[in-house]
C-alpha positions as protocol buffer text, in pm:
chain_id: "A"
residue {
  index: 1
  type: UNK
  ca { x: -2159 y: -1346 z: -538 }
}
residue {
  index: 2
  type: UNK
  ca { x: -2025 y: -1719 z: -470 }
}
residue {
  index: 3
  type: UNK
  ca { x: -1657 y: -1802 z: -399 }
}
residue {
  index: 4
  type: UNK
  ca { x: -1543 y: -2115 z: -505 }
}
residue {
  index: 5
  type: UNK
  ca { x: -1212 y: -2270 z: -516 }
}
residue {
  index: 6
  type: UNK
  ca { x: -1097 y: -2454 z: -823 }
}
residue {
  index: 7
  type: UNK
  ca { x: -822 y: -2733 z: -768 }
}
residue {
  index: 8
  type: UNK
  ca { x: -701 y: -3026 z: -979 }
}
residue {
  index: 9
  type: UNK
  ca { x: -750 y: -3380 z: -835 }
}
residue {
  index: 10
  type: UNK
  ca { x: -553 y: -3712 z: -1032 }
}
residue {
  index: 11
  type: UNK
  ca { x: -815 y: -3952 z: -1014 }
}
residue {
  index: 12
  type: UNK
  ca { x: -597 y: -4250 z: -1246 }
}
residue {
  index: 13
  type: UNK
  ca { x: -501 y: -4108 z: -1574 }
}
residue {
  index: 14
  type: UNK
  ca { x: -742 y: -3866 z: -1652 }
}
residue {
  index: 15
  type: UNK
  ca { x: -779 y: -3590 z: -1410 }
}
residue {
  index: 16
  type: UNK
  ca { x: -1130 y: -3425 z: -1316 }
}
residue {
  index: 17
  type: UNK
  ca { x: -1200 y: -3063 z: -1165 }
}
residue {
  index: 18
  type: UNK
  ca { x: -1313 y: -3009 z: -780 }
}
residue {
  index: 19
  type: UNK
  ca { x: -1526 y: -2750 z: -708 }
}
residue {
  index: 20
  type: UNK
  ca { x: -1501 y: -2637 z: -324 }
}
residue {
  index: 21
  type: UNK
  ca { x: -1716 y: -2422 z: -172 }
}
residue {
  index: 22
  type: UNK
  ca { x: -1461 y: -2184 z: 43 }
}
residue {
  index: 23
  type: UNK
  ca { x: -1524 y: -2095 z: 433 }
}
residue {
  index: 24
  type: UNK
  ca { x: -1259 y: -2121 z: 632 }
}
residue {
  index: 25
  type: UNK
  ca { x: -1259 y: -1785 z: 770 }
}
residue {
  index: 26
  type: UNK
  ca { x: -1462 y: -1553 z: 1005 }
}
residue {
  index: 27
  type: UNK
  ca { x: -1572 y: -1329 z: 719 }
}
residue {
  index: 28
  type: UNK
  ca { x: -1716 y: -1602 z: 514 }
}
residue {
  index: 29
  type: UNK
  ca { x: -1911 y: -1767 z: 781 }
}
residue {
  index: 30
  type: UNK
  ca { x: -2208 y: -1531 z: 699 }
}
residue {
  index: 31
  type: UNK
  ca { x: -2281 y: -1744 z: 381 }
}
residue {
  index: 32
  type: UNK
  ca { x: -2293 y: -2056 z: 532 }
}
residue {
  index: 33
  type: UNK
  ca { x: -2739 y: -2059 z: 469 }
}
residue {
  index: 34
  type: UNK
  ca { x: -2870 y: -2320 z: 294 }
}
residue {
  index: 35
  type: UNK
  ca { x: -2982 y: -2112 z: -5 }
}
residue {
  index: 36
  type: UNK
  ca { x: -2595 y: -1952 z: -26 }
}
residue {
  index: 37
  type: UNK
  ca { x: -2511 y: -2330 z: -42 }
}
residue {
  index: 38
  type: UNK
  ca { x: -2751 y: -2405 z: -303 }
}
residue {
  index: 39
  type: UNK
  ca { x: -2628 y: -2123 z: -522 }
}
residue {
  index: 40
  type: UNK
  ca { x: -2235 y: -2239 z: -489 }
}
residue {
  index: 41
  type: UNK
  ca { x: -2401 y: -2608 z: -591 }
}
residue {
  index: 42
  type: UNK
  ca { x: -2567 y: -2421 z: -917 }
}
residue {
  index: 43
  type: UNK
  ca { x: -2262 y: -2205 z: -1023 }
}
residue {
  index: 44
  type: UNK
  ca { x: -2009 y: -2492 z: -959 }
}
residue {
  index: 45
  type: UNK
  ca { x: -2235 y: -2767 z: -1193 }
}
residue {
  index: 46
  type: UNK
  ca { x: -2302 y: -2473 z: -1433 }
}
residue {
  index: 47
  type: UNK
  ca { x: -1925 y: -2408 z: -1468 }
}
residue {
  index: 48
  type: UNK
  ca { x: -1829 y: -2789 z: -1423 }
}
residue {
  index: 49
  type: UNK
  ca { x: -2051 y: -2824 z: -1727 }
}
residue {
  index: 50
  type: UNK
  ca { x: -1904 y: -2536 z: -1924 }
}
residue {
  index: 51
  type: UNK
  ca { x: -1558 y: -2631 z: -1889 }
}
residue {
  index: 52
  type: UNK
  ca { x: -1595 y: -3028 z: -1968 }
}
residue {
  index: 53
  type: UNK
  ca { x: -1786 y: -2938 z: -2269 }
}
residue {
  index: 54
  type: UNK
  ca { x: -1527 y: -2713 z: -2397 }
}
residue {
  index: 55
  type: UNK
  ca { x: -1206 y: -2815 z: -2517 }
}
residue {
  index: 56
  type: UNK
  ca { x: -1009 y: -2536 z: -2599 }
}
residue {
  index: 57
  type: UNK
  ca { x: -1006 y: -2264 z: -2305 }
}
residue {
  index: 58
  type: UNK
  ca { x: -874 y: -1922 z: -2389 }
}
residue {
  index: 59
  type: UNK
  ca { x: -789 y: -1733 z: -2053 }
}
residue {
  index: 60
  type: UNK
  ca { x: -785 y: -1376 z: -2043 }
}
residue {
  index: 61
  type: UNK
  ca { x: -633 y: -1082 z: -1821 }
}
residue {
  index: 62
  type: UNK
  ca { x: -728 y: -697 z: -1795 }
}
residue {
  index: 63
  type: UNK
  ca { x: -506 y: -465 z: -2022 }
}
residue {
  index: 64
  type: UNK
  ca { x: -334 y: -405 z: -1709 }
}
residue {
  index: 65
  type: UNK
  ca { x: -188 y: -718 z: -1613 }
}
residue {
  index: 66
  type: UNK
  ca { x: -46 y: -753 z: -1235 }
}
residue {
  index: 67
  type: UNK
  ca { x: 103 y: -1087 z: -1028 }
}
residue {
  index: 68
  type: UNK
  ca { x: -294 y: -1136 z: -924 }
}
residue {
  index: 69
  type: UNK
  ca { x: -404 y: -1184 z: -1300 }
}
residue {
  index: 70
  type: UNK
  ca { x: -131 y: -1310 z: -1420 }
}
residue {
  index: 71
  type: UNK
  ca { x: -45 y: -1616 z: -1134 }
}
residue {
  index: 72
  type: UNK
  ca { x: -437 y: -1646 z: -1160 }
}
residue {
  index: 73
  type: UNK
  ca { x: -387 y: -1733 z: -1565 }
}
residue {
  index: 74
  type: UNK
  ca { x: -111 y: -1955 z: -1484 }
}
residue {
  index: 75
  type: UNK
  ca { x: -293 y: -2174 z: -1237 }
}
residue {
  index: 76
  type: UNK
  ca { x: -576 y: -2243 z: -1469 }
}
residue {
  index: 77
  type: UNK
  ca { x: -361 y: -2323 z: -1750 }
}
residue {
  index: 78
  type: UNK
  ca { x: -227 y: -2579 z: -1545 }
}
residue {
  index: 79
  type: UNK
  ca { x: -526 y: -2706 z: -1366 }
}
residue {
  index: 80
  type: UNK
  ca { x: -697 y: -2717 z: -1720 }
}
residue {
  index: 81
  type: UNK
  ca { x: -416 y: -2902 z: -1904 }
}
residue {
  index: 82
  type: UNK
  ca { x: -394 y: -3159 z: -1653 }
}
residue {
  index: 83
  type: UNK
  ca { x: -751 y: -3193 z: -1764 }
}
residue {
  index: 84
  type: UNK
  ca { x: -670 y: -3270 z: -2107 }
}
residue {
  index: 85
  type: UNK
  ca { x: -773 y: -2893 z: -2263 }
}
residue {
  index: 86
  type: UNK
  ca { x: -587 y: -2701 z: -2491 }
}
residue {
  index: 87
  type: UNK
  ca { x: -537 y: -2386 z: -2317 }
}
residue {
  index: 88
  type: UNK
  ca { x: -426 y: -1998 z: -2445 }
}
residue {
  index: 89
  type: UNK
  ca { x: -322 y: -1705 z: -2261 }
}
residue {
  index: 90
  type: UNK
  ca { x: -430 y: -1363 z: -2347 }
}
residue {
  index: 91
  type: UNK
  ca { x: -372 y: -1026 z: -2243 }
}
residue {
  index: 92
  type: UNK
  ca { x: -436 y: -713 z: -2470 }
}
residue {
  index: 93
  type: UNK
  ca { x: -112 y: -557 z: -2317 }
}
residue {
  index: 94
  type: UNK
  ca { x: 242 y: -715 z: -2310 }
}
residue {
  index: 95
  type: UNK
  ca { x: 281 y: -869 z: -1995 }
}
residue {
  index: 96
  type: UNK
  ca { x: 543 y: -563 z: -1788 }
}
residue {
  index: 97
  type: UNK
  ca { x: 881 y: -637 z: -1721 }
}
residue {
  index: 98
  type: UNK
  ca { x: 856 y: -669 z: -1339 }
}
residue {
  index: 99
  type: UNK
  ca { x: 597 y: -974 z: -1390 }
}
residue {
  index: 100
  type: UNK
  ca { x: 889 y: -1175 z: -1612 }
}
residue {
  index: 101
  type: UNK
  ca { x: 987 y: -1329 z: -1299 }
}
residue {
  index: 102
  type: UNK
  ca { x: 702 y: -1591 z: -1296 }
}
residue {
  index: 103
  type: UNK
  ca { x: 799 y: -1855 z: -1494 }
}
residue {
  index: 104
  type: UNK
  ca { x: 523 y: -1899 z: -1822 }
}
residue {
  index: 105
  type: UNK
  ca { x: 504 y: -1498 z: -1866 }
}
residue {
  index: 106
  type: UNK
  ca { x: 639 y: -1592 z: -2212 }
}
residue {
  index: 107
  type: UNK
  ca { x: 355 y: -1802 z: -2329 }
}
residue {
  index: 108
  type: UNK
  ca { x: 63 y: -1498 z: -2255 }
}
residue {
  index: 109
  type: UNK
  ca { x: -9 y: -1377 z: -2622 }
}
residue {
  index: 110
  type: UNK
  ca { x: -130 y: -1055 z: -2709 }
}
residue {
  index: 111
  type: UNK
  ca { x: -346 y: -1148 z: -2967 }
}
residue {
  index: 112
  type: UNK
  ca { x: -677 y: -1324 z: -2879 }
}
residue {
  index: 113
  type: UNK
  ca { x: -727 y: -1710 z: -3011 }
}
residue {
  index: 114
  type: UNK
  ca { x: -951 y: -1665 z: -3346 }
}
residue {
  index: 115
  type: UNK
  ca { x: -1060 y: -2056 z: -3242 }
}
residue {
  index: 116
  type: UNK
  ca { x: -1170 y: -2104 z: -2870 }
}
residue {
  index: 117
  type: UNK
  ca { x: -1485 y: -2294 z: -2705 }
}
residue {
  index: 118
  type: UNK
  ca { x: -1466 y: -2100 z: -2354 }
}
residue {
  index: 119
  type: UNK
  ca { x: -1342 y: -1808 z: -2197 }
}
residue {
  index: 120
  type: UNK
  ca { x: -1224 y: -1703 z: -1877 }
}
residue {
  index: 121
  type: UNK
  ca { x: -1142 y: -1417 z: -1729 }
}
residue {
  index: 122
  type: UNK
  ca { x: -956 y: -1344 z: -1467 }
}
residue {
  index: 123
  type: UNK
  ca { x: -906 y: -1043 z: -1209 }
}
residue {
  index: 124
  type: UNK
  ca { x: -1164 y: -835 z: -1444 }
}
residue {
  index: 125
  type: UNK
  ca { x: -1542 y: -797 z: -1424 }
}
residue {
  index: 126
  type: UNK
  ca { x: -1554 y: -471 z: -1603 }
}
residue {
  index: 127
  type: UNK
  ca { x: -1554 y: -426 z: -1952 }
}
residue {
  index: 128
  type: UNK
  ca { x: -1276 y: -85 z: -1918 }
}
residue {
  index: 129
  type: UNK
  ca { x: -1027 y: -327 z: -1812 }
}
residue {
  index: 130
  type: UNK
  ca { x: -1060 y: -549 z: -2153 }
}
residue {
  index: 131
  type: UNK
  ca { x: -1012 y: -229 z: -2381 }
}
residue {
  index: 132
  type: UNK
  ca { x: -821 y: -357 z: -2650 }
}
residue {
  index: 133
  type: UNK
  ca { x: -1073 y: -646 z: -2691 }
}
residue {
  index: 134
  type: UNK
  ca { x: -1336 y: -341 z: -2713 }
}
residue {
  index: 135
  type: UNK
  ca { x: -1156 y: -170 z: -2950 }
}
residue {
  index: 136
  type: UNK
  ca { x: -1061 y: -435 z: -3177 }
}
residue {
  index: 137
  type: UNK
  ca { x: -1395 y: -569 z: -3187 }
}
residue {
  index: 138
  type: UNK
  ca { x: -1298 y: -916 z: -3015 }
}
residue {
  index: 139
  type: UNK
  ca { x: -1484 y: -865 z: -2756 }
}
residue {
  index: 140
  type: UNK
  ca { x: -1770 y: -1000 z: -2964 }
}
residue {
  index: 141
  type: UNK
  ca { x: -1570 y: -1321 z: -2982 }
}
residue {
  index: 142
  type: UNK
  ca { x: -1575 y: -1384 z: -2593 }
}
residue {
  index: 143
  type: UNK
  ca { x: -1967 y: -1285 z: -2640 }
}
residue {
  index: 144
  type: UNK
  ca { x: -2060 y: -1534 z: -2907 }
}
residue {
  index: 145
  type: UNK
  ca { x: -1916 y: -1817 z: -2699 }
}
residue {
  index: 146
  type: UNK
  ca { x: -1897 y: -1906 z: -2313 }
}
residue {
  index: 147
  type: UNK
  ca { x: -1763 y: -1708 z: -2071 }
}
residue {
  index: 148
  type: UNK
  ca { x: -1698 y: -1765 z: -1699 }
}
residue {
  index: 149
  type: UNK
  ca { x: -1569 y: -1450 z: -1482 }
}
residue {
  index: 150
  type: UNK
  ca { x: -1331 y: -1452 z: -1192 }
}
residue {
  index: 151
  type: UNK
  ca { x: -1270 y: -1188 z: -992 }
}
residue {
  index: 152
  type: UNK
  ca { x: -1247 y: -968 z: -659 }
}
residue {
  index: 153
  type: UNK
  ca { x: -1306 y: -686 z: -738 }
}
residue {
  index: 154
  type: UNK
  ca { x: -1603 y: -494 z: -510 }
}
residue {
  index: 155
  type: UNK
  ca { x: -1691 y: -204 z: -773 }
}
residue {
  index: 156
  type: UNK
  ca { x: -1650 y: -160 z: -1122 }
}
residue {
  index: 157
  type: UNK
  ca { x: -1776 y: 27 z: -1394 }
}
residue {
  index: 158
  type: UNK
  ca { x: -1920 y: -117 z: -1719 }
}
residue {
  index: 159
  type: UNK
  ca { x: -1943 y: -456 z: -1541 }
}
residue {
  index: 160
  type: UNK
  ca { x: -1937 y: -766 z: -1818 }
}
residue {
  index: 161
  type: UNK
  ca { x: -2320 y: -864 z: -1833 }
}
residue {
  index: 162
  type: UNK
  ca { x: -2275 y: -1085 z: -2117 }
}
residue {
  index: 163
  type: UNK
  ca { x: -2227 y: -1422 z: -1901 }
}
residue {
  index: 164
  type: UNK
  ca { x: -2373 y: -1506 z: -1571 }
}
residue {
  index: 165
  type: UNK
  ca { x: -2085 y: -1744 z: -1491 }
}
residue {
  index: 166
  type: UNK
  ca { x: -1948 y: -1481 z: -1254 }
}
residue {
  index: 167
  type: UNK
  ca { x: -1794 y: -1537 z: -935 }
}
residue {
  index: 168
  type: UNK
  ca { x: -1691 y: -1203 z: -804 }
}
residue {
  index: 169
  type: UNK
  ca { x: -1587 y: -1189 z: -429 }
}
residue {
  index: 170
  type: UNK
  ca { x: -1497 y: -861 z: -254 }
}
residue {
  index: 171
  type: UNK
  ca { x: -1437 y: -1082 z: 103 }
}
residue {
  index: 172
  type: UNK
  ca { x: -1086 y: -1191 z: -37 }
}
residue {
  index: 173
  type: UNK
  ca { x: -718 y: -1023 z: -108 }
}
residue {
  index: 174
  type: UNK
  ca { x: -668 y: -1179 z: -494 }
}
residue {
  index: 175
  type: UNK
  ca { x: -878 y: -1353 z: -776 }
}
residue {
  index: 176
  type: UNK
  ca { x: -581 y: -1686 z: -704 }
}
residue {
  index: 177
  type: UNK
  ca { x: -731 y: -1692 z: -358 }
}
């Protein structure tokens, strides 16, 4: 799969969303073809398009939230609010009391948005780490609408197959890489 680095640019008073293709180190420099290039130039448009269309973004973590998913959450709710969206946090779990030391813990709800345009999730691409979505039926929610999937994760087992806006690379330490 692609890696691609999401960062927040002020262009005036609006903000817009950068997509950059990431290679800076020796492990990466495989991907550097032409056609790897032309699929980072497809899934950035195709997730350029589904975030400007959508206005609010609910961003979810695994049932078993850690500094990766959480930080990850964080950094997209900011990113996407200085784009103008209305952004949620979700995670099917209370977020543990060793992860209260990151300042915006408090604003991750356990219950998912019943009104949302997109979805992301983050440091999941398997459907046994979104349980209580599973189990409450929600997870038809994040179906019916779009989805884009961020993660590092190498192997997992009921992998989401709902979306194909999946960027899933093994090659690096954390999903906030």
């Amino acid at each position: 799969c692609a890696t691609i680095s999401v960062a927040s640019a002020k262009t005036s008073r609006n903000s817009r969303m950068l997509f950059m293709p990431l290679m800076p180190t020796a492990y990466h420099t495989r991907f550097e073809s032409a056609s790897y290039r032309s699929t980072i130039r497809g899934m950035q448009n195709k997730i350029q398009e589904a975030i400007t269309a959508a206005q609010r973004i609910v961003v979810v973590q695994a049932d078993n939230p850690d500094a990766d998913s959480l930080g990850s959450a964080l950094a997209l709710e900011h990113i996407l609010g200085d784009l103008g969206k209305d952004v949620a946090l979700y995670c099917g779990v209370n977020v543990p009391e060793y992860l209260r030391y990151l300042s915006g813990w408090d604003r991750v709800l356990d219950s998912l948005p019943s009104q949302f345009d997109l979805s992301i999730i983050v440091d999941a691409s398997t459907y046994t780490l979104l349980d209580k979505l599973e189990k409450s039926g929600q997870m038809g929610w994040l179906k019916a609408k779009p989805c884009i999937v961020l993660d590092h994760h190498a192997t997992v087992e009921k992998k989401i197959d709902f979306t194909d806006l999946q960027i899933v690379d093994e090659h690096v330490a954390s999903t906030g890489e």
